[in-house]
C-alpha positions in Angstrom: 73.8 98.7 97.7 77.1 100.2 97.5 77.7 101.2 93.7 81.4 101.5 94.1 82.6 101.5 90.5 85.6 103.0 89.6 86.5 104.0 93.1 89.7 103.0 94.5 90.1 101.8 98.4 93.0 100.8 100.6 92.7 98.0 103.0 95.0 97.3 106.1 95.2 93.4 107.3 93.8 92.1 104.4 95.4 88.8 103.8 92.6 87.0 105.4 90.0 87.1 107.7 87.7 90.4 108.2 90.3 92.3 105.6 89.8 89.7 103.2 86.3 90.0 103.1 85.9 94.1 102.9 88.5 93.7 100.0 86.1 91.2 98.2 82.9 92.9 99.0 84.0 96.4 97.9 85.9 95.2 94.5 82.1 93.2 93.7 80.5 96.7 94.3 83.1 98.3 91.9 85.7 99.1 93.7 89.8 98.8 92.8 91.7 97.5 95.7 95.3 98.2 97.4 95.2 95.6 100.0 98.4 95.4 102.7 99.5 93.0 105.3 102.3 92.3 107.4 102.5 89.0 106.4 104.8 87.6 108.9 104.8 86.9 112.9 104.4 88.9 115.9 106.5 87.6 118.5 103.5 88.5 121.3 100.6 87.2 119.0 99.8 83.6 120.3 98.2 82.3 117.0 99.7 81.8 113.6 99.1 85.6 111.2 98.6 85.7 107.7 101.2 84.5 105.2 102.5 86.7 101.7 100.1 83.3 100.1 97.2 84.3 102.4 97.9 88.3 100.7 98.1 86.3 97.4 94.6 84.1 97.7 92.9 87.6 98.8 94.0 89.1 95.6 93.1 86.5 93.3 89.3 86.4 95.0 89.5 89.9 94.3 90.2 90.2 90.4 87.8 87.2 90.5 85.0 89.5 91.1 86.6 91.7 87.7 88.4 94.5 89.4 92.4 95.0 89.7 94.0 94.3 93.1 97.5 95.6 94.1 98.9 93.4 97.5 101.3 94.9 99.2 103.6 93.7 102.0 103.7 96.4 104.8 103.9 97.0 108.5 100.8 99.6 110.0 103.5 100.1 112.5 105.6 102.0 110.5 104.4 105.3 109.2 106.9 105.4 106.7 105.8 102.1 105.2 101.8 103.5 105.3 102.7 106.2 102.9 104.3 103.7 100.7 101.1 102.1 100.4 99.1 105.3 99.5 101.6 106.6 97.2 101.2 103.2 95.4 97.8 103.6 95.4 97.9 106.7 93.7 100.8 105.7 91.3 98.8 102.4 90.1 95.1 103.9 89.9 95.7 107.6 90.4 93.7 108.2 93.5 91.8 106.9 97.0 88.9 107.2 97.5 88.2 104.9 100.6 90.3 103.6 103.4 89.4 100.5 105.7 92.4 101.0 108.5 91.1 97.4 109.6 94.9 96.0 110.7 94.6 94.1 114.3 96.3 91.2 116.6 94.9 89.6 119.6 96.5 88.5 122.7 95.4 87.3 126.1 96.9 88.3 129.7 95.8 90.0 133.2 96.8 93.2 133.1 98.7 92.8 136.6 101.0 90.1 134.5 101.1 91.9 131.4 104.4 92.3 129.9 105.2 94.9 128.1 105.9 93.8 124.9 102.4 92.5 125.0 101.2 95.9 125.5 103.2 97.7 123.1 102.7 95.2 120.4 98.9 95.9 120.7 99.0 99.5 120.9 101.2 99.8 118.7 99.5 98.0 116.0 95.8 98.2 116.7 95.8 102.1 117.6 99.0 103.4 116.1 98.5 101.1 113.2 95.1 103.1 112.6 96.7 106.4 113.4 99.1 105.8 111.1 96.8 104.5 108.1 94.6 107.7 108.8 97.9 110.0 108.1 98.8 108.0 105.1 95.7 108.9 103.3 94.7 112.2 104.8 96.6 114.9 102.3 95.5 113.4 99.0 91.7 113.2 100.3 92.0 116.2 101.8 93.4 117.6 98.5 90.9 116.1 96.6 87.9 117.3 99.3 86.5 113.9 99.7 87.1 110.5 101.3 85.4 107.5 103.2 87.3 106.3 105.7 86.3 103.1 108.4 88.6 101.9 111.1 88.0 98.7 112.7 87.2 98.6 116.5 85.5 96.5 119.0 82.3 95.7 120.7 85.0 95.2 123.5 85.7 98.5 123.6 83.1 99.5 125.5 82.1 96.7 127.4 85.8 95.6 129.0 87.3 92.2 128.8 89.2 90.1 131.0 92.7 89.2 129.9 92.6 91.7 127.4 92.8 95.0 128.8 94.9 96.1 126.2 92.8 94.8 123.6 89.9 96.8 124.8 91.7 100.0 125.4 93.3 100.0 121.6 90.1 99.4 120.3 89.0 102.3 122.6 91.5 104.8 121.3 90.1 104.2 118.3 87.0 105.6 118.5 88.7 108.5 119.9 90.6 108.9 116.6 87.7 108.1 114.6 85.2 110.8 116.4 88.1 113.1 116.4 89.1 113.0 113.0 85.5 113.2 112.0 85.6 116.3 113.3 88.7 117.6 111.8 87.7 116.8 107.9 84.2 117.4 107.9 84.6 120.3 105.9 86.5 118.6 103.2 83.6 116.2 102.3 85.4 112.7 104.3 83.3 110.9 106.5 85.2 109.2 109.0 83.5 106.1 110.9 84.1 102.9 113.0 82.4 99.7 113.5 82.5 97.8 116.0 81.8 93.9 115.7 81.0 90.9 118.0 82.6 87.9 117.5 84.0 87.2 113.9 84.4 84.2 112.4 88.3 84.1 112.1 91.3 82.9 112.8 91.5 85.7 115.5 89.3 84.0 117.6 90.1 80.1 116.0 93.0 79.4 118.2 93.8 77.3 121.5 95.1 80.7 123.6 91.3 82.2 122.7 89.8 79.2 123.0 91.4 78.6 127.0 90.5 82.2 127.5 86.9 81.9 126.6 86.6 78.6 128.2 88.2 78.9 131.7 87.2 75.8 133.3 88.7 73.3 130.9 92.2 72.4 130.6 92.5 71.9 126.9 89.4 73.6 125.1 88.4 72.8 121.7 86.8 75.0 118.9 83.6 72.3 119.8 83.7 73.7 122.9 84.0 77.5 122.1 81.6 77.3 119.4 78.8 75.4 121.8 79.4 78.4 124.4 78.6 80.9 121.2 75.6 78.3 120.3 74.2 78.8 124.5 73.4 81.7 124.4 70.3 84.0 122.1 70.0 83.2 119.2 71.4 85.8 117.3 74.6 86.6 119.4 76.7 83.2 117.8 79.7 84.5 115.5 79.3 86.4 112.9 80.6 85.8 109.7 83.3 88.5 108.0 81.0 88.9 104.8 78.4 90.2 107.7 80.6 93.2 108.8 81.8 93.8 105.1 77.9 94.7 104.5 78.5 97.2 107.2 81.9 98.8 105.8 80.2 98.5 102.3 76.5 100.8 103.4 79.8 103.3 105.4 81.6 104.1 102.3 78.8 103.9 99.8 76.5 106.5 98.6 73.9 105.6 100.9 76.0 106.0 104.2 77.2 109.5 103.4 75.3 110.5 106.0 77.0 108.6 108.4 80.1 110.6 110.3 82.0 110.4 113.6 79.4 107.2 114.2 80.4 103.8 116.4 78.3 101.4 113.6 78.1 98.5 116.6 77.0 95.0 115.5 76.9 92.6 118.2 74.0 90.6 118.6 72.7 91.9 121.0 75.6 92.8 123.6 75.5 96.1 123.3 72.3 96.5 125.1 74.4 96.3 128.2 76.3 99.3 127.1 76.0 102.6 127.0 
């Protein structure tokens, strides 16, 4: 699935995680990758992001697979630093064709003792940080009259979460950009979608303030103890692994999803047959 060659995608949050693996999947289907990350820390973000080495290992798994990778160090927040990334892009391969706007953080509060920072930092980075990928490659596929583009949301976005409110509604917006946008290009021949996973496998959900917030009841939770409330319940609804949603990005921005537009691909095993 997915014959990708010679197409050229831009990924956002790609120095590990669900990034990493979208890079690595589309560059094995064909595809050249410009891959950006912050690479540094978010005062508000309770867990450790990705390092300029984490960018670095991404890249190298990618020209593994035989294709060219181009990291770049960049902040989703800044619209200015989003063009940067498309123009280089186009200056190193001369075009894009695809665009995973996948950037995100995590963070955990109520929303009566949110601060603001830690709503601001999450807006500003999971729906802004979309919003602001979206602009960066909009003229030149709009130009060209065609385009694949996939944002990263949330099966959380429709379902609610406690302690992460914020989270949720981000997540939310972004289907509103996604259908909307869908809408706006159409005619141009860009498909615009959004999936929307479970639990991942990553360092988003590895961490003590995720762990505490997922396992209420004890003082000092361990991954042990996170991973056996996954393992409780049916049997397909444990966490997913990155490569699992890459499959999903990979069928969007293929051939064989072209049909696929303004859609809210869900994979969540199983808990989004309490949603509507």
């Amino acid at each position: 699935m997915g014959n990708l060659d010679d197409k050229v995608a831009v990924i956002t949050g790609g120095a590990r995680g669900q990034g990493r693996a979208h890079a690595v999947a589309l560059a094995a289907a064909g595809a050249d990758i410009v891959v950006c990350d912050l690479a540094e820390q978010i005062a508000s973000v309770p867990y450790p992001l990705g390092t300029e080495s984490d960018l670095a290992e991404t890249a190298k798994l990618v020209e593994e697979t035989g294709r060219r990778c181009v990291p770049v160090k960049a902040d989703v927040r800044s619209q200015a630093e989003m063009n940067a990334v498309a123009q280089r892009a186009i200056d190193d391969f001369g075009r894009i064709d695809i665009l995973v706007a996948n950037a995100g953080i995590a963070s955990n509060a109520q929303i009566a003792e949110m601060s603001d920072d830690l709503w601001q930092d999450m807006i500003d980075v999971n729906l802004s940080g979309v919003f602001h990928s979206f602009r960066a490659v909009l003229p030149h596929m709009i130009e060209r009259r065609w385009g694949r583009i996939v944002a990263t949301s949330s099966i959380v976005a429709r379902m609610g979460v406690r302690s992460a409110g914020h989270y949720a509604a981000a997540k939310w917006g972004v289907l509103g950009l996604v259908k909307s946008l869908s809408l706006e290009v159409a005619e141009y021949g860009i498909t615009v979608n959004a999936v929307l996973p479970g639990g991942v496998d990553t360092d988003m959900i590895h961490n003590p303030a995720m762990y505490r917030m997922m396992v209420p009841d004890k003082e000092n939770p361990t991954r042990e103890d996170a991973m056996a409330m996954f393992a409780s319940g049916p049997p397909n609804a444990d966490l997913m692994a990155p490569a699992e949603v890459a499959d999903a990005v990979l069928l969007l921005v293929s051939e064989q999803g072209r049909h696929f537009n303004g859609e809210a691909l869900t994979i969540s095993g199983g808990l989004s047959a309490n949603t509507v």
